[in-house]
N, C-alpha and C positions, 0 to 999 in steps of 0.2 A: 770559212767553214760554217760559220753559226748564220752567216745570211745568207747562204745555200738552205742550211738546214727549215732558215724561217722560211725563202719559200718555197721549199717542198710542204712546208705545214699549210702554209696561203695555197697550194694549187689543190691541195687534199683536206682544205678543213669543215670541205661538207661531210665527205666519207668517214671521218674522224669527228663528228659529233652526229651523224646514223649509226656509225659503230659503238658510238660512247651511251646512243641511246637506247642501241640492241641489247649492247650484255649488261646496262644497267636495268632496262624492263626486263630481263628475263633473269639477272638476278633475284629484283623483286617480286616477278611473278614466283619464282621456286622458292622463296622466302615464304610467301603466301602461301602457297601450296603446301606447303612445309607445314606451315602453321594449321593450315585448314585440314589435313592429314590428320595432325595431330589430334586436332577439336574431335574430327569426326571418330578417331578410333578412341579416345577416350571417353566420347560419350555412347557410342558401342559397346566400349564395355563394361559401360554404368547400366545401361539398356540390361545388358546380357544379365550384370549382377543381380539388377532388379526385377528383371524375368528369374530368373535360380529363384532366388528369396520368395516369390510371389508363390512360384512353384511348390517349392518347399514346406510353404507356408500353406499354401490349399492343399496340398496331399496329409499332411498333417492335423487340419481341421479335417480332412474327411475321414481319416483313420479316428481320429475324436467320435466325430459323430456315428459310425459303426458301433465304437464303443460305446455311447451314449445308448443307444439305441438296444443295443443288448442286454443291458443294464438295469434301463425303465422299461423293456418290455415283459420283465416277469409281474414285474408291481402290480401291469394294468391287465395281464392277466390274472393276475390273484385276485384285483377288481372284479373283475368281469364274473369271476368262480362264485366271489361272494353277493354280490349282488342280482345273478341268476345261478341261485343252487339249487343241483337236480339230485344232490347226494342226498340231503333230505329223503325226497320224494323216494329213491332208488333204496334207501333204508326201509321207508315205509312199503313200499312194495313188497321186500322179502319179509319183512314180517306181520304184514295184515293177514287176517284170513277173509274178509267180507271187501266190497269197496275198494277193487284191485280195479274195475275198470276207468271208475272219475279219475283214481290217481296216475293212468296209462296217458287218461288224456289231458292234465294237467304235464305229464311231465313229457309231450309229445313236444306242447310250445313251448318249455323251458329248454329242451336241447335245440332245437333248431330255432331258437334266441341266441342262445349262447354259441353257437359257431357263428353264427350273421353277426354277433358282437363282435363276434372275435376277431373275426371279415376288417369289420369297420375299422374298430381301433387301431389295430395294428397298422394298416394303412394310412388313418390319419397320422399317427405315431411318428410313422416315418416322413411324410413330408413336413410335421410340423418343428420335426429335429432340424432338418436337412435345411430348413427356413432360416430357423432362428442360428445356428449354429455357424451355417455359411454367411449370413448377413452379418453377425456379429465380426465373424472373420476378414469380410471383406473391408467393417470400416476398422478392425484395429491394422491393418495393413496399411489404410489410407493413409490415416491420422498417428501412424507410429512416432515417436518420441514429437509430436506435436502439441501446438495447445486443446485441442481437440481430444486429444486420445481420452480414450474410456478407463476408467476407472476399474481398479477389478472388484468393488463393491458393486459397480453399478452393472457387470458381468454377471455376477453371481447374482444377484437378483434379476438379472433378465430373462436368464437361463433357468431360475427357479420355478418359470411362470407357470411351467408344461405341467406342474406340481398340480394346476387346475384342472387337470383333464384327468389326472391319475385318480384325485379325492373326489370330484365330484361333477366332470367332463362322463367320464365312463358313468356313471351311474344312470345319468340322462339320456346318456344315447342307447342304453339298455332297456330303459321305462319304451324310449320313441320305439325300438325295434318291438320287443314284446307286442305295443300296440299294434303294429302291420304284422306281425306271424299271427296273433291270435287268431283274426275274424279268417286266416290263411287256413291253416290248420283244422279247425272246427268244422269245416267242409268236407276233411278226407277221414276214412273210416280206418280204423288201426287194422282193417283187416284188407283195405285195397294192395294188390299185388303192386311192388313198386321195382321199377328195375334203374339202372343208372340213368334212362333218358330224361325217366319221370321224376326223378332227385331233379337233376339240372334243371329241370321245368320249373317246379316246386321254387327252388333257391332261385331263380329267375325273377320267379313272380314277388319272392320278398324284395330284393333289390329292388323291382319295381316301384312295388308298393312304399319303399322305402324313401325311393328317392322322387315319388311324385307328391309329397308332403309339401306344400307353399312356405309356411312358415319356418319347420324344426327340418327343413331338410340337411344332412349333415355336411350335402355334397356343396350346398352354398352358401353354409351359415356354420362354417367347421371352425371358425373363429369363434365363436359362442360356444361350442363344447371345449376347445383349448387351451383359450386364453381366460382369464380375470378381465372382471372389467375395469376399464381408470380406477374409475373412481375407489377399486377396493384393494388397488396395488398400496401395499404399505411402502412407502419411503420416508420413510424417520429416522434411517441412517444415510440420506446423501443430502448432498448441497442441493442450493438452487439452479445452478446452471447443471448439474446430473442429472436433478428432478425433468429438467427439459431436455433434457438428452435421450431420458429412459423414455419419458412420451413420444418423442422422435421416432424410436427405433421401434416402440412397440406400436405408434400409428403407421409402422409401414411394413410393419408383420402382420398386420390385419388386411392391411390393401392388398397383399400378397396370397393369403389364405384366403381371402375373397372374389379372385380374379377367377377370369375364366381360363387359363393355365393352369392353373391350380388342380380346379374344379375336374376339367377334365382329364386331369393326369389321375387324381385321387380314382374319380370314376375308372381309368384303366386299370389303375392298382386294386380296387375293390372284385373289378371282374375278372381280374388274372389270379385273385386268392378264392375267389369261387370254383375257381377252374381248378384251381391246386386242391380244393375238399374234393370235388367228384375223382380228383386221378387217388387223392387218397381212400375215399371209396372204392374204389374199383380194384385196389391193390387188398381193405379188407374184405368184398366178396368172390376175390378167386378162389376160395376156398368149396365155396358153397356149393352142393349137387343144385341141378333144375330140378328134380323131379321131388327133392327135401323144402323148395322154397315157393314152389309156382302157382301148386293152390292154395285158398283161402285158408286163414287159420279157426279150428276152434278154441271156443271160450278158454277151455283149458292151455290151447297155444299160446293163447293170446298173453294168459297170468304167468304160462314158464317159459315165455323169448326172450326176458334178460339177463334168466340163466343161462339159457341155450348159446347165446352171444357169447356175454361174456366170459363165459367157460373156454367157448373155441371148439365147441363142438356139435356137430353135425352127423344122422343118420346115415350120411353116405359120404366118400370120401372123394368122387369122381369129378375130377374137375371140367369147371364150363367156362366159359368165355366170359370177363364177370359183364360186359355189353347183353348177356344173354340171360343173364340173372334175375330172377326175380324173385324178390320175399316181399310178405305183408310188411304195414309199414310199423306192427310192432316190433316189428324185430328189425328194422333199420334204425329205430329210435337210437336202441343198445350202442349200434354201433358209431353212430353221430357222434352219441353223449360223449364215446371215446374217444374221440379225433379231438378233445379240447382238452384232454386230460397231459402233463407233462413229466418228465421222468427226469435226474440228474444226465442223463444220455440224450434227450431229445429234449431240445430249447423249443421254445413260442414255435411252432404251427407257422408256415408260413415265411417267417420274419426274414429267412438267410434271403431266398428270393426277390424277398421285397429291397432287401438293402444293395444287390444285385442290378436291381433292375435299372437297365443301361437309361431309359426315360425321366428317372428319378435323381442318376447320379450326373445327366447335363443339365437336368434343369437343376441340380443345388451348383452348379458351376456356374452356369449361368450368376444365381444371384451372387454367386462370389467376388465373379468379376462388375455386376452391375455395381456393389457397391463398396467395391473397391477401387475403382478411380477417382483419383483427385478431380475434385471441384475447381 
């Protein structure tokens, strides 16, 4: 029986060591497999986890910076109020009786300063948040519980910097504007008939003029009104290796406000909130009749049109197309100076759009994700 059986094993012990080798290799390949299964779903769904978290983590800094943004945009509006004030001037007007014309045309350039301010900052405002707030985000993501990770001293002092643009960023870019409205304005007569084309012309040509400046132009030197410079960041409360960490981040928040993305996005946002005054103009001259606004005014129009304005009232009630409008431009001053005034009902001019705007909120993702991957 047993030397039968051996050679049935001698005529068959090829076929029994191809069999022995089959369901051994196919053992171990399904072992493999097995294994490799395993790797691959569990680093799936470390992927996955670490996509949520990223996630999570950027919707959460961009709700930040919304709120950031809403927050410091009254500040640099109160800048902007104090630093070109037409309340003065509007005081003096009602009650001078001599010398109502120099002060028409002193406060002609002080209001259309101060919405082209308004223009500006707010637009810088917002990309400069959307910089600093998403970059900071992207490397505490990075460097989470690493040796790297940021400090929240060295947070809040980075995050403090924008504090430069509020005290004394606006101020300067106020003095720069003033300088291209002036020689703008001093050209046009308070009594030339002005209609909405000739506004967006107007405000046109100050951007222009704004942004053809070499040196103090803001559209490429918007680092200089935002940030401090090194040299005069105090750091006497962080270490050495933070002190190099904060120069880090804040050399490549300049390289960022300096670029030509930047530049051009800022440039779209400045022309999209110019776009936003004339629709707001045009919403406060539907009121107006043509035949109460069309011709010239006299001397005496001239001294009682920001009564007339800002009163809200008008000779005739008949409305016109406000594209069809036209009043002198002392009686548009009135209603400029208005569009920059704010009420607890109506926040910062502008700013909901601005934080809206789908250009602004890829490019702060952009930097989210640029500098939040590991090195």
């Amino acid at each position: 029986m047993f030397s039968r059986f051996k050679d049935f094993v001698n005529r068959h012990k090829r076929k029994f060591v191809v069999t022995g080798v089959v369901i051994g290799g196919t053992w171990l390949a399904l072992r493999y497999a097995q294994r490799k299964l395993k790797e691959y779903t569990e680093n799936e769904a470390k992927e996955f986890i670490e996509r949520n978290r990223r996630q999570q983590h950027f919707k959460s800094t961009e709700r930040t910076c919304d709120r950031t943004i809403l927050s410091l945009s009254p500040a640099i509006h109160e800048a902007i109020m104090n630093s070109v004030n037409t309340e003065e001037l509007v005081a003096e007007l009602q009650t001078a009786t001599s010398g109502k014309y120099n002060i028409w045309e002193r406060l002609k350039i002080k209001a259309f300063t101060r919405v082209s301010a308004l223009v500006y900052a707010n637009s810088m405002l917002v990309l400069l948040l959307r910089i600093q707030l998403n970059l900071i985000g992207g490397f505490l993501v990075r460097d989470a519980n690493g040796d790297n990770a940021l400090s929240i001293e060295l947070q809040e002092l980075y995050l403090s910097l924008c504090h430069h643009f509020r005290d004394i960023g606006v101020v300067d870019l106020c003095s720069l504007i003033e300088r291209h409205v002036q020689p703008i304005m001093e050209n046009i007569s308070l009594k030339k008939p002005m209609s909405l084309r000739d506004t967006e012309e107007l405000l046109w040509s100050i951007q222009n003029s704004v942004e053809s400046n070499v040196y103090d132009n803001p559209i490429k030197a918007m680092a200089k009104y935002t940030l401090p410079p090194k040299e005069k960041i105090d750091v006497s409360g962080l270490q050495e290796h933070e002190i190099q960490q904060l120069h880090n981040i804040v050399s490549e928040t300049v390289d960022l406000l300096e670029s030509d993305e930047v530049a051009s996005l800022l440039r779209s946002c400045i022309s999209q909130s110019f776009a936003a005054v004339i629709d707001k103009l045009a919403d406060q001259l539907a009121p107006f009749s043509q035949s109460d606004t069309t011709p010239g005014p006299s001397n005496e129009q001239v001294e009682s049109a920001w009564a007339v304005v800002v009163m809200g009232c008008t000779e005739k009630n008949t409305f016109v197309h406000p594209n069809s409008v036209t009043m002198p431009l002392a009686k548009l001053i009135p209603i400029v100076n208005k569009l920059t005034e704010t009420s607890p009902v109506k926040k910062d001019l502008w700013m909901y759009q601005l934080i809206r705007n789908d250009l602004v909120k890829v490019f702060g993702a952009n930097v989210y994700e640029a500098f939040g991957q590991k090195e």
